[in-house]
C-alpha positions in Angstrom: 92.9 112.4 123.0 92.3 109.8 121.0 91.5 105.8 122.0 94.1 103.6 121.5 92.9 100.0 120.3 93.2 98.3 124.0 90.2 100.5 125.0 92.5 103.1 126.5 92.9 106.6 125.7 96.3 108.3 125.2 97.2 110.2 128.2 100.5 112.1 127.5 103.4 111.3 130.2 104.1 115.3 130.3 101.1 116.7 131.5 100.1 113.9 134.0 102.7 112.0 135.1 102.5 111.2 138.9 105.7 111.9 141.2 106.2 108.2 142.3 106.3 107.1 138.5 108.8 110.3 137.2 111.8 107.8 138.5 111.1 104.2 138.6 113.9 101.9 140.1 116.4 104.6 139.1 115.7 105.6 136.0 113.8 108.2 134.5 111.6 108.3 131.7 113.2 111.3 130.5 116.3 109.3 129.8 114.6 107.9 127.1 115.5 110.1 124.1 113.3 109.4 120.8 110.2 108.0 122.0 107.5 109.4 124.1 106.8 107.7 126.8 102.9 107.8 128.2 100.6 106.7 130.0 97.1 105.0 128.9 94.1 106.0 130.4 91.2 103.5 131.0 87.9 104.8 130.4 87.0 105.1 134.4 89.8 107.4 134.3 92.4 104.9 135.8 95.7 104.9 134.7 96.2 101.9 132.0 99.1 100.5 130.6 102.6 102.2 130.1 103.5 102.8 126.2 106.4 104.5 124.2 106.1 105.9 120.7 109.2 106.7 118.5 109.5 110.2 117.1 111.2 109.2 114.0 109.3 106.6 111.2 111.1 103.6 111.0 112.2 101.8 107.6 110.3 98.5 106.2 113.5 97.2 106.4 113.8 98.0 110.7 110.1 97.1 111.3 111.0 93.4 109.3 114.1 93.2 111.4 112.5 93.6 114.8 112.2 97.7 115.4 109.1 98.4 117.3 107.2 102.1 116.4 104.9 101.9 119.7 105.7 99.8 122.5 103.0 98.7 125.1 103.2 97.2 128.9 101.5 96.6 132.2 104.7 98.7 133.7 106.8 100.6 133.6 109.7 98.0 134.2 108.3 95.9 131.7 108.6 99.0 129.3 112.1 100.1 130.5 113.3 96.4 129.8 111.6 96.6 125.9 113.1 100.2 125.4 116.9 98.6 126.8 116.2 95.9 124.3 115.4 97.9 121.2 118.3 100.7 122.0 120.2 97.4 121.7 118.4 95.8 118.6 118.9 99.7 117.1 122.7 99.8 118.0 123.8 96.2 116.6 121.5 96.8 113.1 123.8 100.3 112.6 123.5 103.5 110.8 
């Protein structure tokens, strides 16, 4: 796994989420459709921050107007609120 550039390395969501984290005030991760959603992994072996890449590549044109690739956040309600907000930002910029 590689390191990501806050001294964390990737640790895929998948293979190593824990129970208490699969549903977090309600909603899943999985309910996320097109990004990954993971978990960082600080270099004790702690669980780090909470981060969500897209599967697709975004445009020039949806980075400029405020389409994020990777998100990362302390938790995993601070990430749930950023993903709400770009499935929002996505939907009002259209097809």
């Amino acid at each position: 796994m590689g390191e990501a550039s806050s001294g964390h390395f990737a640790h895929l969501a998948t293979d190593g989420i824990d129970p208490e984290h699969e549903s977090v005030g309600g909603t899943e991760w999985r309910e996320f459709t097109g990004w990954a959603v993971w978990r960082a992994r600080r270099r004790d072996g702690s669980q780090g921050s909470w981060c969500a890449t897209r599967f697709r590549q975004l445009t020039c044109e949806e980075i400029y107007r405020g389409l994020a690739r990777t998100l990362v956040c302390e938790t995993f309600e601070q990430l749930r609120e950023e993903l709400i907000m770009q499935a929002k930002l996505e939907e009002q910029l259209g097809p």
